[in-house]
Each structure stands twice: as structure tokens, then as C-alpha cells.
N, C-alpha and C positions, 0 to 999 in steps of 0.2 A: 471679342470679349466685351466690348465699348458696348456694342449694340444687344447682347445679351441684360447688360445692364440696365441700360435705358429701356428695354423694353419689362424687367421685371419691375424697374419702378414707375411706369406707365399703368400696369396691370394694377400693382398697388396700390397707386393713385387712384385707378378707376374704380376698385373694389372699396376703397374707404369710401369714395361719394356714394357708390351703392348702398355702403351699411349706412351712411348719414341719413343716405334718401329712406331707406328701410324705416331708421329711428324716428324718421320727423312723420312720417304718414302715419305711426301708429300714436305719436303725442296729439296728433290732430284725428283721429279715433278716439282717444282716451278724451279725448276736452270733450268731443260729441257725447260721447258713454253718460259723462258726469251732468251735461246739460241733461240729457233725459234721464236720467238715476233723479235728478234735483229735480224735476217735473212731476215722478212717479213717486215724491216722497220717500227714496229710497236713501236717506242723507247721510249715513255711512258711508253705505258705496261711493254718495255721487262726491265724498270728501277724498277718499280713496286714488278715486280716476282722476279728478283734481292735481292732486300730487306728485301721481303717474304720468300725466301731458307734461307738466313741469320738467318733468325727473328725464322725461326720453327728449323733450325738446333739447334740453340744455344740455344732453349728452349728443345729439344728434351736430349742433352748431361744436361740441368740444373734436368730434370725430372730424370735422370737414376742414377745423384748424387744426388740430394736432394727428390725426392720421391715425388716432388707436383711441380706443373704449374705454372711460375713465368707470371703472367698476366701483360703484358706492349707491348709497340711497340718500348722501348728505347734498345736502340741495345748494349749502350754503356754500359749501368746499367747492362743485363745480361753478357756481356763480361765481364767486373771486377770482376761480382761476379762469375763468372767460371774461373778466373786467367788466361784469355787469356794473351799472349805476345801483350806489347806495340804498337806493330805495328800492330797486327789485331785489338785493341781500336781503335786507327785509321785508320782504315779501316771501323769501324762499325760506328765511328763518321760522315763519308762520307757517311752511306748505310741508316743512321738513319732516316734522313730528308725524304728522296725520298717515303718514307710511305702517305707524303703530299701532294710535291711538283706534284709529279706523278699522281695526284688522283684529285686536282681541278687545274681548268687550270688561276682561278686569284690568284695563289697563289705567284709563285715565277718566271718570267718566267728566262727562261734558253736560253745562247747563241748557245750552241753548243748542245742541247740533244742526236745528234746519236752518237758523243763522251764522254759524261757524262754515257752514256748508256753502253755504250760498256767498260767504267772503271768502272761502279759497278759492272755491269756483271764479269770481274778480279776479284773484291777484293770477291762478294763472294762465290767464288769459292774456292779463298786461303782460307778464313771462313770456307766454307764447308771441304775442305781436312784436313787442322788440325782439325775440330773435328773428322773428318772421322777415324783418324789417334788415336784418345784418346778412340773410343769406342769399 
């Protein structure tokens, strides 16, 4: 019975680093996406995928500590609950929104988007290295 256990929370164990490892290779696809979206002048999108590396990184490092899928697109909420530094909260406070604004176009319009673009694309990047850096 002992050994049935331990082996279904071995299995378990092995299957979360699996989905961490899933989540974090497609946050570091989504950063590349947004780098060339931001080359092709495509700076919706490249705001978009921006957001998206963020959103699967910090979900990828939430899966490897806590063992389940924290299901949201709040960027802020998974950053607290992984004890990011102050400064990366805000930074995901910036990346948070762009899940929307980036995806309907009556929604919020924006003055400057190849500039907006080009600063989320920065922060999450810093996003993505410090978790890069924890796991």
C-alpha cells in the first residue's frame, strides 16, 4: 500500500515538472514571437506575446513550487504569490492589462503602441530572467 503511494506521488511529481517544463519552453517561444512581431512592426501582437511569456513563465515557476496550474491571466496575483521583488509586481502590473487592450481594438486605444511595445517587451524579459535565474 506504502509503495503504491509513493509511487503515485513520484508519477505526480514527475508529471508537474513535465507541465512546468511544457509552460516555460512555450514562455520562451512567446518572448521570441514578440521579439520578431516588434521587428515586423507588428506591435499589437508583439504586446500581446509580451504578456503571454510573462503569464506562462510565472505560471510554469508557480507549477514546479506548488504542483498545480494557477488558472488566471492576473499577472499580479501570480507574482505575489511566487514572492517576486517589488519591482517585478510592477512590472506585471504594466504587462497585465495588454492580455486585453492588445486583443480588441475598442478597448483602450493607446498613443504611442510601438513604444508601449517595445517597454513590455523589457519588463518581460526581466520577468522571464529572474525566474530563469530561480529554477
Amino acid at each position: 500500500m506504502r509503495e503504491k503511494y509513493y509511487k503515485a506521488h513520484t508519477d505526480l511529481h514527475d508529471e508537474m515538472n513535465e507541465d512546468a517544463e511544457v509552460w516555460w519552453t512555450q514562455a520562451l517561444r512567446d518572448l521570441e514571437t514578440a521579439d520578431h512581431l516588434l521587428n515586423a512592426e507588428r506591435y499589437e501582437a508583439a504586446a500581446f506575446f509580451a504578456q503571454q511569456s510573462a503569464e506562462k513563465a510565472l505560471k510554469s515557476l508557480h507549477i514546479e513550487r506548488y504542483k498545480e496550474l494557477k488558472k488566471t491571466h492576473d499577472l499580479v496575483l501570480l507574482a505575489k504569490g511566487l514572492d517576486l521583488p517589488s519591482k517585478l509586481i510592477d512590472l506585471c502590473k504594466e504587462l497585465s492589462p495588454a492580455y486585453v487592450y492588445t486583443r480588441y481594438p475598442d478597448a483602450v486605444p493607446l498613443q504611442d503602441i510601438e513604444g508601449v511595445s517595445k517597454e513590455l517587451l523589457g519588463y518581460a524579459k526581466e520577468i522571464i530572467e529572474w525566474i530563469r535565474e530561480r529554477r
